[in-house]
N, C-alpha and C positions, 0 to 999 in steps of 0.2 A: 739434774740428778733427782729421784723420786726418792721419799719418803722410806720403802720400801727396803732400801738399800739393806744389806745383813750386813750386821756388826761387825761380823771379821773381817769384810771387805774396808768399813771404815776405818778399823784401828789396825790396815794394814796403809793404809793414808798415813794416817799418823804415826805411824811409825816409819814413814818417806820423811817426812818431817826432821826429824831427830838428826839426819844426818847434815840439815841445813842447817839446825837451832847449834849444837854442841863446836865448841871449836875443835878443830883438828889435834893439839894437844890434849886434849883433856881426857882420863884417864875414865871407865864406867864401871869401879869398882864395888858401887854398892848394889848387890843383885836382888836383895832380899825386899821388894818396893810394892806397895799396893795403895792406889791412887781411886779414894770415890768422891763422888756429889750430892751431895741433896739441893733438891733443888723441885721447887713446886713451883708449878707452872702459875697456881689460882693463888699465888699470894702475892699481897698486894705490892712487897716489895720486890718482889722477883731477883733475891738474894741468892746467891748460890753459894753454899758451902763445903768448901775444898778440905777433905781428910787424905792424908800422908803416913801411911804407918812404912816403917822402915828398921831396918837392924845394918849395922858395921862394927864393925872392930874397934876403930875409933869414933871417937865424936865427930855428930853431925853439925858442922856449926853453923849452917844455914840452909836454910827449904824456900823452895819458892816453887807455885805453881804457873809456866807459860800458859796463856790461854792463845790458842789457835784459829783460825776461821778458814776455811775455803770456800771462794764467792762461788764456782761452779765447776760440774763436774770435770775429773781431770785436771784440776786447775790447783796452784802450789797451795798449800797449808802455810796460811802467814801467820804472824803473832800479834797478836791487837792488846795484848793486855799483858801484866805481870803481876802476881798475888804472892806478899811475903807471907809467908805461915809461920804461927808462934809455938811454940813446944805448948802442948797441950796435957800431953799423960805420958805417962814414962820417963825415959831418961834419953840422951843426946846418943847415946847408940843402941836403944833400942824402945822407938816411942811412937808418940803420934804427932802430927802437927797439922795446924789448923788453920783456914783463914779465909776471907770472905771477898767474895767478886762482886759487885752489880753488873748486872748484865742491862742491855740497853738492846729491848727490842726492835727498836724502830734501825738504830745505825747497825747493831750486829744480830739480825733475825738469824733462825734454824740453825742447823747443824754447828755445834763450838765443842771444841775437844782442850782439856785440861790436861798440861805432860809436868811429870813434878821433877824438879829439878834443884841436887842435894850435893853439898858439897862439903867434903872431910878435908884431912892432912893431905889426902893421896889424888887429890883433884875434884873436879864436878861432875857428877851421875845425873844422866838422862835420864829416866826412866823412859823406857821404847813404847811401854803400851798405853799408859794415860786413860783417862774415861771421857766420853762425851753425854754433855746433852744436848734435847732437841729447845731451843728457846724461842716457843709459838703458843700465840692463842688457840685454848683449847676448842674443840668442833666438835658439833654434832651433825646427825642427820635424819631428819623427821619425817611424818607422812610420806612415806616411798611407795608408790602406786603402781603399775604397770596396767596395760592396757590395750585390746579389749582385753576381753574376761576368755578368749580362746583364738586360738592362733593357730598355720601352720607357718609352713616354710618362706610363702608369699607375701604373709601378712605382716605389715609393719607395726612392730611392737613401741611403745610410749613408755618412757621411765619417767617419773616426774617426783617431785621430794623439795624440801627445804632445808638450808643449811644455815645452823643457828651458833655465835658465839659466844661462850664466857670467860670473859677475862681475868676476874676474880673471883672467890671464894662466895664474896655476900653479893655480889649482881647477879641477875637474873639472865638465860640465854635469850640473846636476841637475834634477829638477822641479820647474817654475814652476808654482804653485798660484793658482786663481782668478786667471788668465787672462783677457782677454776673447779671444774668436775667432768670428772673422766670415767669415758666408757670402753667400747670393743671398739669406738669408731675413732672419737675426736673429740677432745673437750670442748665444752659449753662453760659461759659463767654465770652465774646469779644474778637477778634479778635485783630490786631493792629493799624486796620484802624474801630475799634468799629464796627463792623458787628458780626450780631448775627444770626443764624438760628436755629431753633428746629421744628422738626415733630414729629405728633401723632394724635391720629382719634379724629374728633370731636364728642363731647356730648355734649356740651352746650354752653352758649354765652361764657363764661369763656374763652373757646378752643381758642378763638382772641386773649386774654390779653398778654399783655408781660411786665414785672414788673421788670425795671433796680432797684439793691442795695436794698431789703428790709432791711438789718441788721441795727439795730437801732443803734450799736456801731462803725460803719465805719465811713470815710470821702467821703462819696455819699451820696448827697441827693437824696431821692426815686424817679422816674421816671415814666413814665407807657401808656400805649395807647392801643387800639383796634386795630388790624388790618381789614381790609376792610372785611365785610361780601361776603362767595363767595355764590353762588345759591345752594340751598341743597335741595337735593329727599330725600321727606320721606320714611322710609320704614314701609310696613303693619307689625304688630303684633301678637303676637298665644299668648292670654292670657286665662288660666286656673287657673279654680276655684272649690273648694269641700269643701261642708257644712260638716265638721268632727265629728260636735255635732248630735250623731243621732235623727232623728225626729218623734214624734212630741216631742215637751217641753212645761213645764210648764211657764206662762206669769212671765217674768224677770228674767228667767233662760238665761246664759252667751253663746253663741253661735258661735263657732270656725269657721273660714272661712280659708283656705290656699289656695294657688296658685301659679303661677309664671308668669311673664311677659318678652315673647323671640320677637326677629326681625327678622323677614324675611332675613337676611345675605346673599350674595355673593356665601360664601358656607355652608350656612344650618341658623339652630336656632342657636341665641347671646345674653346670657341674656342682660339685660336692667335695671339697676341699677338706684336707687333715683329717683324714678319715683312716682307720688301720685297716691293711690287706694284708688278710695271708693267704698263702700257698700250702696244698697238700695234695700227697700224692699215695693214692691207696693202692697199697701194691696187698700184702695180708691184714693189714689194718689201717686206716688214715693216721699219715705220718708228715706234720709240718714241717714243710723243707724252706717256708723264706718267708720274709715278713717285711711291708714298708709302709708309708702314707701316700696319699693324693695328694697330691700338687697344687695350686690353688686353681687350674681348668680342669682338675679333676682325673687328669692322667698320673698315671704310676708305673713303674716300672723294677721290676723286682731280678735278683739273679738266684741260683743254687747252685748246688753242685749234686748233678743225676747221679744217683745210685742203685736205682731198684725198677721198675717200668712196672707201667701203673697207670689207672685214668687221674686227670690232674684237674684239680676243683680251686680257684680261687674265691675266696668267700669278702666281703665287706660286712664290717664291724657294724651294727647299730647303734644308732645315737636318738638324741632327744627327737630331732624334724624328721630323720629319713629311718626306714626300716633296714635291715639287713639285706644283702644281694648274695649271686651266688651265681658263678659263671663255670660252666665247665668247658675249657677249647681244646680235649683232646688227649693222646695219651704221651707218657712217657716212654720212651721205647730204649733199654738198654740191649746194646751189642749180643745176641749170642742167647737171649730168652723169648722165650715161644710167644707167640701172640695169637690173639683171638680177629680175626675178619669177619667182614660180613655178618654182624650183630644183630637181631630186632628182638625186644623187648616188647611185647604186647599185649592186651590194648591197655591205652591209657585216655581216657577214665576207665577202670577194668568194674564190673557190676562187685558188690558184695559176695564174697566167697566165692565166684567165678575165677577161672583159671588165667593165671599170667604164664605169659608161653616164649620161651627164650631159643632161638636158632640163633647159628653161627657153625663159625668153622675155628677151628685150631690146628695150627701149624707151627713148625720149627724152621725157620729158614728157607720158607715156603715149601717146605716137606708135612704134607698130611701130617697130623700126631693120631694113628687108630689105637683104637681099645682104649685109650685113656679118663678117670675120671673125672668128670666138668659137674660143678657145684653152682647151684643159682644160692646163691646170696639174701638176703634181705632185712634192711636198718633203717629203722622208722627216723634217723636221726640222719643218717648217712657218713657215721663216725664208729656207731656199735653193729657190728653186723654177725647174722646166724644164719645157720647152713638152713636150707627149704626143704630141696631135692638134688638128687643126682641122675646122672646118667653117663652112660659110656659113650666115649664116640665110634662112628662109622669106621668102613676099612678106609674111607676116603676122609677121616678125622670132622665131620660133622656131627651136630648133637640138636637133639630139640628137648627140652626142659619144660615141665609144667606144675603149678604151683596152686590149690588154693585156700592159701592161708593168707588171703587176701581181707583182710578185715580193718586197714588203716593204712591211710596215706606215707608214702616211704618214697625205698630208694631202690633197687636191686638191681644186680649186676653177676656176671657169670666169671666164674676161680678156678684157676688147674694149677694145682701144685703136683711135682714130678713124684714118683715113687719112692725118691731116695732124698727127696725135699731139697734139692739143690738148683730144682728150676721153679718159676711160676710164672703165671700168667693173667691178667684182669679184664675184664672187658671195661666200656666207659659205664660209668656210672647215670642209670635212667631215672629221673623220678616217674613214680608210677600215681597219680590218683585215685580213691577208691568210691565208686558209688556207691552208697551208704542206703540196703534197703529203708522203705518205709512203709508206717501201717495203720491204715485208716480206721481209728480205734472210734468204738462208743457212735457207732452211726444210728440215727434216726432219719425218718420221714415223719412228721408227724399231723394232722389233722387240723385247723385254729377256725375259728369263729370267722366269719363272712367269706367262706370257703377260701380261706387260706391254708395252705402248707408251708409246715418249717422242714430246711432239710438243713442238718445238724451233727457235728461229732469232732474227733481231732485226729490233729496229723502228727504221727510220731517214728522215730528211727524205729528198726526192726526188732532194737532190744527194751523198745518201751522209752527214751530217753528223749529231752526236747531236741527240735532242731537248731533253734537259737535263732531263728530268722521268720520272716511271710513269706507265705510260698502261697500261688496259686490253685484253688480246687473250683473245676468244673463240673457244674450240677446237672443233669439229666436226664428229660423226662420220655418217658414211651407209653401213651395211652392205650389203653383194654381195646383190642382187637387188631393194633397197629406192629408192624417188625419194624420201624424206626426209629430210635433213638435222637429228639435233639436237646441242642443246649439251650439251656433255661436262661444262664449266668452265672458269672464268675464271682468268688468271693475272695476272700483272702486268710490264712491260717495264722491265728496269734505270734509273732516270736517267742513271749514267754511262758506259753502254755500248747500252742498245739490247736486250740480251740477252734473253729469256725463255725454260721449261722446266716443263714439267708431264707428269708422270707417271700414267697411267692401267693398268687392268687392261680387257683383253679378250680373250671367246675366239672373235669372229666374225673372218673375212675382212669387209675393206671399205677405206671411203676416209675418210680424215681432213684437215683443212684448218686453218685460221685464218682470225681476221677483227681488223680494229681499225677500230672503226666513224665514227671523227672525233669533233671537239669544235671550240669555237669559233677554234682554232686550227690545227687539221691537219684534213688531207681522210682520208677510209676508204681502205682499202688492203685488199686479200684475199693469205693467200698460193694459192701453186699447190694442186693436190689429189694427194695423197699416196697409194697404193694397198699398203696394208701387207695381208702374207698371213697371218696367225695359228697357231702351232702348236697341236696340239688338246690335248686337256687332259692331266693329269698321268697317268700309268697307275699303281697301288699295288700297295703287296705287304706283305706279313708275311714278311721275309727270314728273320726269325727268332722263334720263338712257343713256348712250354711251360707244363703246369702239374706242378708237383713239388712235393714229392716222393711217391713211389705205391712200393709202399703207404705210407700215414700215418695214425698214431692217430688214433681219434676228440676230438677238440677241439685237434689242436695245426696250428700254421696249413699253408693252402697257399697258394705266393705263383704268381701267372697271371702270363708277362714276356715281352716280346716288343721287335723292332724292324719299324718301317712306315717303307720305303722308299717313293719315287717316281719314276718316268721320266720323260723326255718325247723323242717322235721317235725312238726306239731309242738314245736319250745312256744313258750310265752313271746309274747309280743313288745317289739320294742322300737322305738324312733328311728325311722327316716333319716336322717340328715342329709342334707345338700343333697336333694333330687330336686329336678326341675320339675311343675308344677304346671302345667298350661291349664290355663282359663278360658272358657269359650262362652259364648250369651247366643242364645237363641229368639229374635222376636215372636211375639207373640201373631200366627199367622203364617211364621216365614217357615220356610223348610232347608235352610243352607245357616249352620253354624257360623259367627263370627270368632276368630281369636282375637281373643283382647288383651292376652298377656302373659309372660314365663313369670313365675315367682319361688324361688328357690327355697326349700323346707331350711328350720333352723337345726341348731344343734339338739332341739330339742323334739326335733319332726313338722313341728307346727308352722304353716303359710298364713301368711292374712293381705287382701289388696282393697283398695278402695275405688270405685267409680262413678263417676256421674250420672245421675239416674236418668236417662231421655224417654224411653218406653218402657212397656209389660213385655215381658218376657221369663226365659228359662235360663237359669247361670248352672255351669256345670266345671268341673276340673277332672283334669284326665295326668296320670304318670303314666309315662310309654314305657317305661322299664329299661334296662339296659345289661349289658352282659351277665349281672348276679341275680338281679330283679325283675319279677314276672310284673307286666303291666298291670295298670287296673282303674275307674272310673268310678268318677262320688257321688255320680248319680244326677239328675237336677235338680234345681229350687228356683220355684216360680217366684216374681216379685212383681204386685202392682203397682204401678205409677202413675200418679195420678196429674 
């Protein structure tokens, strides 16, 4: 038996009791009986003391408290002890009386119930209801952790905690060893230092709990605590549903629904147990006709009783792990009201304010319904619904319907109610998607330093609002004289702002644009076209160049050192960096350059190399240039060697 037990349950034990304790003559004339304890758990003595207040007509001339125990659940209420109580206050028919138990944890732990028992002229009175207490050391439970710090449905969650005891008032709590502690699954015991851990997959708040000593017959007092909530992904749901009762039926004929409710898992479908399903059935407004839970494979099965024909929607409940589902298989069809065939609901994803376009037919007992009013529907919720459009039907009871107050994702569905309101009709309920225009706000192309181009601006819904996600934009260019357009590269749009930014090099004149080409949620959007003019390439120079020193022994070095500036547009001049740098020597006599060396400029433009001096010649350095930068030569410098 747990801890947990409720009190009426216990003192309706103990009152099973009373017909074993009382003998069979004895008369229970004294009704007026109120039975309590004090009784603290943290003192040292662990005394308990028994109060008896009572009224009769005649004298009470003796009280006495039974003490009772039941070793386990279901199991008889014995008597372990007998406590005489002494007049305390009042008078012998109408007073108090008093007396005192030790209680003895060790031989009579947990659950003990006290029944007082009074005796006048007219015989001995049980009292039926008596008090109990719990006699256990008192528990705690400390550092409660869980873990990790985010979880779903797959992930196996960690409870871990210690559980500390005080036995007395002035001791201090310590660790309570071999423990029992209880979770969703199965108890664990403690440790020596009272540490406890147990894993297993969350399903509910429960999954936190951890429940030191629930047995109601130990010497632990119960214990208990949450552990800290981690962050949990829900997972989407496949719920499936089939009307089993074939259709049509008569009105209040009983109507089967099955199904089952799975998660989306890690790795595949998991059913999804104790979870709530209802039914509804939208005939003029959604009206829940039944309600049950999932099974622990995740099946369910629901009944009603048909009254109205209608499309029928079962929904699943959301919980912490999994999100809501929402199955529709079908309509309701009562006996004897019109119905709608051959339905199409279109398109879905429908563009922003583009038209939703509803055909069908409507008939009575497969009799055409012409001239008749047919209503398109539309409930952003699929519970609140409002009239779109109408239209009349054909001589052949067909209708086509169009709508566009298409500005948010819904529900719609097509309604004929009769002239005299005594018939109606529903089609199934569609959900409709809506592509959500967008608008390529705040575009630039702009012009940068080493003939770079930014191309620049953001991506926003059509009424200005973020889109809450990254979405792709395509950048591209068409140079001055060219009809084709290609792509440069892809960027990506901020989620929380819209923003994007991509930097390119170019040395043509032309036109640069963007594009974000949709997805099953936003429509394409281009921005404007951009006409950026391009400065031309870099101009270079050898601002500064030598080879020294001249003359110089034979073998001792010569170092070639230079700085290679760049322009651009007649701007001031500024460093080189990381261009290659080739060195060539010419003998003195000879007519065919030798290279002697690549030496790459620094950050700051400047090369320097050193060689071993063999002959008289000419040392020169040449930059060949490269796509931004025009070539250029530093000239010679002769050197003697001597």
């Amino acid at each position: 038996m747990r801890r947990t037990r409720p009190l009426a349950v216990l003192t309706a034990l103990i009152v099973a009791v009373t017909t074993f304790l009382v003998p069979a003559t004895a008369r229970a004339d004294v009704t007026d009986v109120n039975v309590s304890v004090a009784f603290d758990r943290l003192s040292a003595d662990r005394v308990a003391t028994v109060s008896v207040e009572a009224k009769y007509e005649t004298e009470i001339t003796e009280a006495k408290a039974i003490v009772v125990r039941q070793t386990e659940e279901g199991g008889a209420w014995t008597p372990i002890a007998t406590v005489p109580l002494a007049l305390t206050d009042g008078s012998a028919t109408d007073g108090t009386w008093q007396g005192e138990y030790q209680t003895d944890i060790e031989a009579h732990p947990g659950a003990t119930g006290f029944l007082a028992e009074l005796t006048t002229a007219d015989g001995v009175t049980r009292d039926p209801n008596g008090h109990y207490i719990d006699n256990c050391y008192q528990l705690s439970m400390v550092d409660l952790t869980s873990s990790p710090a985010a979880i779903d449905a797959d992930t196996p969650l960690t409870i871990a905690g210690r559980v500390l005891v005080q036995k007395t008032r002035d001791a201090a709590p310590e660790p309570a060893a071999d423990i029992p502690v209880w979770n969703t699954s199965s108890p664990v015991r403690t440790g020596e230092d009272g540490s406890f851990s147990f894993t297993h997959l969350y399903t509910h708040w429960t999954s936190l709990q951890a429940q030191a000593s629930w047995d109601w017959y130990d010497q632990w007092c119960e214990a208990g605590d949450f552990a800290p909530s981690p962050e949990i992904t829900r997972q989407t749901v496949e719920l499936s549903a089939e009307i089993v009762t074939p259709q049509p039926v008569k009105a209040g004929d009983e109507v089967t629904v099955e199904g089952r409710l799975q998660r989306n898992g890690a790795n595949g479908l998991v059913p999804v147990a104790n979870v709530w399903i209802a039914a509804y059935v939208t005939s003029s407004e959604k009206e829940g006709v039944g309600e049950t839970y999932t099974k622990p494979d995740g099946t369910y099965r629901l009944t009603f009783a048909a009254e109205k024909s209608g499309p029928l929607t079962v929904q699943s409940d959301e919980r912490d792990i999994v999100w809501s589902g929402t199955a529709a298989p079908g309509q309701i069809t009562v006996e004897g009201d019109p119905q709608f065939s051959e339905v199409e609901i279109t398109p879905s994803p429908v563009d922003y304010e583009q038209p939703v376009r509803a055909t069908g037919l409507l008939a009575d007992a497969g009799t055409p319904i012409a001239d008749a009013t047919v209503w398109l529907l539309f409930s952003p919720d699929g519970q609140n619904w409002q009239k779109m459009q109408n239209a009349r039907t054909t001589a052949d009871g067909r209708f086509d319907l169009q709508s566009t107050e298409t500005t948010q994702d819904g529900y719609w569905r097509v309604w004929y109610e009769s002239a005299d309101g005594t018939a109606t009709a529903s089609s199934d309920v569609r959900q409709v998607k809506v592509r959500f225009g967008t608008l390529l706000d705040d575009y630039k192309a702009e012009v940068g330093p080493g003939a770079t181009v930014t191309v620049k601006g953001t991506l926003l819904r059509q009424d200005g609002s973020g889109l809450g996600r990254e979405l792709p934009i395509h950048i591209y260019f068409m140079a001055e004289g060219s009809s084709t357009w290609e792509l440069q590269g892809t960027t990506a749009s901020s989620a929380g702002t819209g923003t994007f930014s991509k930097q390119f090099t170019s040395y043509q004149d032309g036109y640069w644009t963007a594009a974000f080409w949709g997805d099953d949620e936003y429509t394409r959007s281009n921005a404007p076209i951009a006409h950026v003019d391009v400065p031309g390439q870099y101009t270079t120079e050898f601002a500064e160049y030598g080879a020294s020193p001249t003359p110089v022994d034979a073998g001792e070095p010569i170092t070639v050192k230079g700085l290679l500036t760049r322009t651009i547009g007649g701007g001031a001049a500024e460093p080189a960096p990381g261009k290659p740098v080739y060195v060539y020597f010419l003998p003195a006599g000879a007519t065919e350059w030798k290279h002697m060396e690549v030496v790459p400029t620094g950050a700051d433009g400047r090369f320097e190399k050193a060689f071993a001096a063999e002959e008289d010649g000419y040392w020169t350095a040449w930059f060949f240039g490269d796509e931004g930068h025009l070539s250029v030569n530093s000239g010679s410098k002769h050197v003697d060697v001597k």
